[in-house]
C-alpha positions as CSV (number, residue, x, y, z in Angstrom):
1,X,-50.3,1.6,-4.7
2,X,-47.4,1.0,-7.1
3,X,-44.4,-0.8,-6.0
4,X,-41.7,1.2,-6.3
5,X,-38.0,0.1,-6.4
6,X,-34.5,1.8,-5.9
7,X,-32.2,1.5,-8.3
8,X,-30.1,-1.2,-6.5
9,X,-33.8,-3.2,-6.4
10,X,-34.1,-2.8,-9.7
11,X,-31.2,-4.5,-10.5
12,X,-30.7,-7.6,-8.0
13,X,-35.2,-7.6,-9.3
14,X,-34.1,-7.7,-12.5
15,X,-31.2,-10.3,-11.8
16,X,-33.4,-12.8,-9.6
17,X,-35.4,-12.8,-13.0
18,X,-33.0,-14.1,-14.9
19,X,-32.6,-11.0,-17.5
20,X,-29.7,-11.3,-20.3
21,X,-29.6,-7.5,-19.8
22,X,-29.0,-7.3,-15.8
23,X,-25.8,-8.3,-15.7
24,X,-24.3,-5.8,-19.0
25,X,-26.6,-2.9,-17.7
26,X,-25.3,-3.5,-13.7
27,X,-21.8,-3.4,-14.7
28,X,-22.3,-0.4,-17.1
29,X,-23.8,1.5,-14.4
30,X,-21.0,0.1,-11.9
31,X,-18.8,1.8,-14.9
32,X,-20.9,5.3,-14.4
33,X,-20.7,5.6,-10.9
34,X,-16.8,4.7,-11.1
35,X,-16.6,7.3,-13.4
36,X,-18.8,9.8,-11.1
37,X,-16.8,8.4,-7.9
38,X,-13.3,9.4,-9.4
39,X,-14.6,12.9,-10.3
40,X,-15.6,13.3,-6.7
41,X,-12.7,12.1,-5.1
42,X,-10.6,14.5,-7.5
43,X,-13.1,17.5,-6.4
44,X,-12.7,16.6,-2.6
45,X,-8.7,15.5,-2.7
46,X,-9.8,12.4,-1.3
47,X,-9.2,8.3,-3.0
48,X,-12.0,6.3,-4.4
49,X,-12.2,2.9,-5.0
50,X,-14.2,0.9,-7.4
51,X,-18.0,0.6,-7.6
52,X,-19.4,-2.6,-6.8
53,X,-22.9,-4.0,-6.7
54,X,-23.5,-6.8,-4.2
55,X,-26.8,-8.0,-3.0
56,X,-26.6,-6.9,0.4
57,X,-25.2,-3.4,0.4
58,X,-26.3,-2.7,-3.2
59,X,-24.3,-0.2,-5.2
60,X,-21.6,1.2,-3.6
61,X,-17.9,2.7,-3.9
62,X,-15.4,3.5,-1.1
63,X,-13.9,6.9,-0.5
64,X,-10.7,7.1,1.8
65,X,-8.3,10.2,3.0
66,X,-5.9,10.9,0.5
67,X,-3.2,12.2,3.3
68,X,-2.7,10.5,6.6
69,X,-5.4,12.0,9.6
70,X,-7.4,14.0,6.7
71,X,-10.9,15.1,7.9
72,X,-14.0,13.6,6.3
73,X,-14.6,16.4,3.5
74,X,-18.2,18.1,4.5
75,X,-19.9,16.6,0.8
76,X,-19.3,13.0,2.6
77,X,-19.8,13.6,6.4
78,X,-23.6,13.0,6.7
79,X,-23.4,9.4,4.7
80,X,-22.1,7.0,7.7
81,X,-19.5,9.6,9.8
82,X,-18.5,6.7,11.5
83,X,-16.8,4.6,8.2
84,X,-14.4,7.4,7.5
85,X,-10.7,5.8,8.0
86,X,-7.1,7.7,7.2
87,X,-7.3,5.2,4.2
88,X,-4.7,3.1,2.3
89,X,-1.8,5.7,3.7
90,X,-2.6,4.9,7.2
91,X,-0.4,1.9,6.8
92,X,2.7,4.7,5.6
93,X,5.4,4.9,7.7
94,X,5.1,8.8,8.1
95,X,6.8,10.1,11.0
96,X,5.3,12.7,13.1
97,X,2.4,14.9,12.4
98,X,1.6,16.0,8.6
99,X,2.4,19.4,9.6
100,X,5.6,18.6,10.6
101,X,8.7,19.1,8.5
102,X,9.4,15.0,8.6
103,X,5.9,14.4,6.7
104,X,5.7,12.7,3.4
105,X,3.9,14.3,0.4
106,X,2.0,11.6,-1.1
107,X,0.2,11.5,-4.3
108,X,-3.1,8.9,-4.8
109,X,-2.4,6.0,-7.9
110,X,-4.8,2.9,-8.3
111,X,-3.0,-0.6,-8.8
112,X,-4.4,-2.6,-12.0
113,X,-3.3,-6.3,-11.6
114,X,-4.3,-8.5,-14.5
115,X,-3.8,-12.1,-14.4
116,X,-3.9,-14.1,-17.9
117,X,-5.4,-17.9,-18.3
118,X,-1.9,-18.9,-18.3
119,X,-1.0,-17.8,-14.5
120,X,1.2,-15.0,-15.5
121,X,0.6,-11.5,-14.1
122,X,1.1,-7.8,-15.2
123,X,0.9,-5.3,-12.9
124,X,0.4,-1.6,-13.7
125,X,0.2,2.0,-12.2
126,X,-2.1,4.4,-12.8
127,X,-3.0,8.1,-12.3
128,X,-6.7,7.6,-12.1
129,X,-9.1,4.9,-12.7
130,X,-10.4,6.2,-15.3
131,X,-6.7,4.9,-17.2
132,X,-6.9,1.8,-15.3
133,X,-10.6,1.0,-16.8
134,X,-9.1,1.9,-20.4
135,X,-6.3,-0.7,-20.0
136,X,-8.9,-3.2,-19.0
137,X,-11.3,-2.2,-21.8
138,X,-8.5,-2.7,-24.1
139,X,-7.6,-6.4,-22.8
140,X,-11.5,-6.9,-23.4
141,X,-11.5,-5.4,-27.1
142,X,-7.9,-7.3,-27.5
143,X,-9.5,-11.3,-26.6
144,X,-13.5,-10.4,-28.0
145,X,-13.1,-10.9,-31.2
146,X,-11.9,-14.3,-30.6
147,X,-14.1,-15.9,-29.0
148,X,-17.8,-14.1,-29.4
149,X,-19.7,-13.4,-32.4
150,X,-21.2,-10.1,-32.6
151,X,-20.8,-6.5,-32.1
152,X,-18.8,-5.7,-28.4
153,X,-20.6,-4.6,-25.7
154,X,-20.0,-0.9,-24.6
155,X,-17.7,-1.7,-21.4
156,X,-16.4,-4.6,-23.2
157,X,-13.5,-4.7,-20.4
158,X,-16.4,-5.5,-17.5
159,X,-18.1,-8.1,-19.9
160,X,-14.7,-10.3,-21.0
161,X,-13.4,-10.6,-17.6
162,X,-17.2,-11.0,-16.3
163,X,-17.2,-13.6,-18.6
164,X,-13.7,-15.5,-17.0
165,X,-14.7,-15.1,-14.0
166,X,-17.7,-17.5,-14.6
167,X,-14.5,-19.5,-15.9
168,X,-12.1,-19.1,-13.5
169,X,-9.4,-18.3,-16.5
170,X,-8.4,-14.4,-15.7
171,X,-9.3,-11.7,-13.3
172,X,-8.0,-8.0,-13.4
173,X,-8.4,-5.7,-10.1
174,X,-8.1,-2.2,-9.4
175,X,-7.3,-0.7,-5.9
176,X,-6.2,2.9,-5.0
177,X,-2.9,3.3,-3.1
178,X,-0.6,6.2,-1.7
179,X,2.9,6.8,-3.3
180,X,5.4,9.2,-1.1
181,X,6.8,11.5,-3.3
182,X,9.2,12.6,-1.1
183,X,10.1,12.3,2.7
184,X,12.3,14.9,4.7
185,X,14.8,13.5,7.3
186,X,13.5,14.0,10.7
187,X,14.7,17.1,12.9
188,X,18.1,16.7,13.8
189,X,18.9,13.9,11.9
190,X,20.8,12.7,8.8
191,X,18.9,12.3,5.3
């Protein structure tokens, strides 16, 4: 009988043994299912977060309601019902039900913080994370040249700030968040 392995096995197999690939290929398919998780969340209307690969939940990317008390879409219902929150806009001050005139219309953005050697901070917005991973790609092409010989990897962004964090020199995040677009005064009362 062969021993056969997930693909998160694979991985955290192949990172026990010490590969020079397990590290470039995890993050490259971190990188796909991003890009697969942001194209489901756009089908569904719902948020995604970034893919992650940790040793103890193995691969995995958060999905979240896009508009406050919005259902679990059916695709995702079956896969832990009981994890599905009201998301990042839960914490919106939204008053009354979304039905009601006083609701906010929101629109989902992800957050891209990037934090240089130096201390300093940017802090930019995007539409989708697919635009957030291109800014951090371009920070990576920007500082590779510099200090590595050879060609770049392919998700250069994931290996130069891989690399600092082994450092402790620079970071860059990425987390989905709600912006109201608009809110209606309440019944009765002044704008």
């Amino acid at each position: 009988m062969a021993k056969q392995l997930t693909l998160d096995e694979l991985i955290e197999a192949a990172d026990r043994a010490g590969l020079p690939t397990a590290k470039p290929i995890m993050r490259a398919i971190e990188s796909l299912a991003m890009a697969l998780g942001a194209d489901l969340a756009e089908r569904l209307g719902v948020l995604c977060g970034d893919a992650r690969f940790d040793s103890i939940d193995g691969l995995t990317i958060a999905f979240h309601a896009r508009t406050k008390r919005q259902a679990c879409p059916e695709a995702l219902c079956e896969f832990d019902p009981d994890e599905w929150d009201e998301g990042q806009q839960s914490q919106a001050t939204e008053p009354g039900d979304e039905t009601s005139p006083a609701a906010a219309e929101t629109m989902a953005m992800f957050v891209a913080r990037y934090e240089n050697r130096h201390g300093e901070a940017v802090t930019r917005v995007f539409a989708t994370t697919t635009l957030a991973r291109d800014w951090k790609n371009a920070i990576g092409r920007d500082n590779w040249d510099a200090v590595r010989d050879g060609p770049a990897p392919d998700e250069i962004g994931d290996a130069w700030f891989e690399m600092q964090a082994d450092h402790g020199s620079e970071s860059f995040s990425i987390e989905p968040c709600t912006v109201e677009l608009s809110l209606a005064a309440p019944q009765g009362g002044a704008p």
